[in-house]
C-alpha positions as CSV (number, residue, x, y, z in Angstrom):
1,X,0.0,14.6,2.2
2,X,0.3,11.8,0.8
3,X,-2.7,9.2,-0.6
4,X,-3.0,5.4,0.9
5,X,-5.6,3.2,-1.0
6,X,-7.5,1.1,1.4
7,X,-10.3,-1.5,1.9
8,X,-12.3,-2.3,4.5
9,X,-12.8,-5.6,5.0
10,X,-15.3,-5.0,7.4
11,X,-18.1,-2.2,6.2
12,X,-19.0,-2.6,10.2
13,X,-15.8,0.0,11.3
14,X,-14.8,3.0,10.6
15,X,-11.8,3.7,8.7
16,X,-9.3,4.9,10.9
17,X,-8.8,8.9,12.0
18,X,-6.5,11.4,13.6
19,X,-7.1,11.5,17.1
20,X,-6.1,15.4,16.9
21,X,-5.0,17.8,13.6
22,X,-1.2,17.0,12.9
23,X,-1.0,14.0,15.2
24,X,1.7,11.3,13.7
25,X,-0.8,8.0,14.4
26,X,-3.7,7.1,13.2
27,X,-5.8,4.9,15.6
28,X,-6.2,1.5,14.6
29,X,-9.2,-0.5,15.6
30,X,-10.1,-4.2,16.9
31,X,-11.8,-6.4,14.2
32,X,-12.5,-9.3,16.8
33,X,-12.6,-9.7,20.6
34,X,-9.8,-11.0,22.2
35,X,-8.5,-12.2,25.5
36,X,-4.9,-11.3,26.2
37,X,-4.0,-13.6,29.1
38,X,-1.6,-11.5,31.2
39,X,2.5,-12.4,32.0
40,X,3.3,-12.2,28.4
41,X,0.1,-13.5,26.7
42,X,-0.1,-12.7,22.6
43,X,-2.7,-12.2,20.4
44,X,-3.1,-11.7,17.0
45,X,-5.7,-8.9,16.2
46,X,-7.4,-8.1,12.7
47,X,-8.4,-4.4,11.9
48,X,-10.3,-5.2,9.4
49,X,-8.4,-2.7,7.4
50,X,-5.6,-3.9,3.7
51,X,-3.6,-1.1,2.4
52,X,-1.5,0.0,-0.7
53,X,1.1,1.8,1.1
54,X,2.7,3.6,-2.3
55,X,6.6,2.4,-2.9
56,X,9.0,4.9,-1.1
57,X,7.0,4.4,2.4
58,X,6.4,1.9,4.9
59,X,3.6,2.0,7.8
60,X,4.8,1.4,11.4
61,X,2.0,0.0,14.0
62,X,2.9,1.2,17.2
63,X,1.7,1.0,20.7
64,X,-0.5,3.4,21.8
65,X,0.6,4.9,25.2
66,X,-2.2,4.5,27.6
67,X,-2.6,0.9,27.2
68,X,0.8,0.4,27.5
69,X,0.7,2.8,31.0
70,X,-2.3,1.7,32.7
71,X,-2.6,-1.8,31.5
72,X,0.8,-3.3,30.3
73,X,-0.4,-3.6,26.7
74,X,2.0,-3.3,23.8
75,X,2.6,-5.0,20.1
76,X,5.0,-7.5,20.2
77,X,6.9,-6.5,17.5
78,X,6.7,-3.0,17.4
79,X,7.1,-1.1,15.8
80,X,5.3,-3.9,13.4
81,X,6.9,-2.9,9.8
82,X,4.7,-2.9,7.0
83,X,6.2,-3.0,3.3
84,X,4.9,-1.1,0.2
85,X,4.3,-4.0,-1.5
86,X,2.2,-5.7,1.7
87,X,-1.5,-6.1,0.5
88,X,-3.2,-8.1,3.2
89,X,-5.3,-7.7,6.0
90,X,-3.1,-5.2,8.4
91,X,-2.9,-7.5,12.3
92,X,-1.5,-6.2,15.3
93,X,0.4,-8.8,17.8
94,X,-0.9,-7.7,21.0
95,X,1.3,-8.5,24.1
96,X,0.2,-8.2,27.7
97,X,3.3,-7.5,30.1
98,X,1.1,-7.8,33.4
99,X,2.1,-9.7,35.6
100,X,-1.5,-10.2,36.9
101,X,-4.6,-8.9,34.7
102,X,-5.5,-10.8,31.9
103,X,-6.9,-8.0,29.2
104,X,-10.3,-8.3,27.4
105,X,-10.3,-6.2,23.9
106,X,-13.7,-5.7,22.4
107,X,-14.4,-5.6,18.8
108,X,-13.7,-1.6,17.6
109,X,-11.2,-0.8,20.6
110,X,-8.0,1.1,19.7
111,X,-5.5,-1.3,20.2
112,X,-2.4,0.6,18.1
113,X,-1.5,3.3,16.0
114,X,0.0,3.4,12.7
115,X,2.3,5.7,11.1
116,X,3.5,6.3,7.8
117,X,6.8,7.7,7.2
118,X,8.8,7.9,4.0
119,X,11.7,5.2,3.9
120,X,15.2,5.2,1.4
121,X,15.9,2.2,-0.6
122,X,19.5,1.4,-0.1
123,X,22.7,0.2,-2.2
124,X,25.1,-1.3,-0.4
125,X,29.4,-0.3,-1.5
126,X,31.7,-2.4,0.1
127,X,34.8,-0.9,1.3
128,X,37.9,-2.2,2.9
129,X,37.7,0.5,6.3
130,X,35.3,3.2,7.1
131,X,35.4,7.1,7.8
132,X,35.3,8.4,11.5
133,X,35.6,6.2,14.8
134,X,33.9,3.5,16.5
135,X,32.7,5.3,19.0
136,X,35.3,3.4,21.7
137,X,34.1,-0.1,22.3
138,X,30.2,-1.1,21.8
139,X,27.0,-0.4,22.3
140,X,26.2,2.1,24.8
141,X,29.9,3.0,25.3
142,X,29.3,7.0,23.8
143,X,28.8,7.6,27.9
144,X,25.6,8.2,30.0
């Protein structure tokens, strides 16, 4: 398991949990209210929440399913990449696909999950042709 330093930046929520034992996302919260005006509306949402993600991982804010399925809600950007070296306040872009329900989020309301996953640093060799084939064509062309 590994460690992640963090500070709340507001006493007022809990830090953020498991949902169930060995569950990849952690539940991240709502600092503020926000409207999400619906047909592609964005909102930038605190958490309340700065991390110290250690060197060798990276933190990936997701969307969490059921907003997405019963409300259209998703994050913009996701998954939203957080670098090791990222020490600020962690916000989610929160993007509302309905086409007719503006969405209300209230301060402390699981708006995304984050997960933390273990990333390579890589060094780039040039080369004048590579191994193996290119797959015949493009994207999507490996069949069905």
């Amino acid at each position: 398991m590994v460690e992640i330093k963090v500070v709340r930046l507001d006493k007022e929520l809990p830090l953020p949990e498991y949902a169930r034992e060995g569950d990849a996302g952690i539940d991240l919260l709502a600092r503020e209210d926000a409207l999400i005006p619906c047909g592609g509306g964005r909102v930038l949402v605190p958490t309340g929440l700065a991390v110290a993600i250690p060197r060798g991982y990276a933190g990936f804010v997701l969307p969490r399913s059921g907003l997405a399925l019963k409300h259209g809600i998703s994050a913009a950007n996701s998954p939203g990449l957080i670098d090791a070296g990222y020490r600020g306040e962690l916000k989610v872009i929160v993007l509302n696909t309905d086409s007719s329900s503006d969405y209300q989020i209230k301060r402390g309301d699981r708006i995304a999950q984050l997960v933390i996953q273990r990333v390579e640093e890589v060094a780039w060799v040039e080369v004048d042709e590579l191994d193996g084939s290119d797959r015949g064509g493009g994207f999507g062309h490996s069949g069905r």
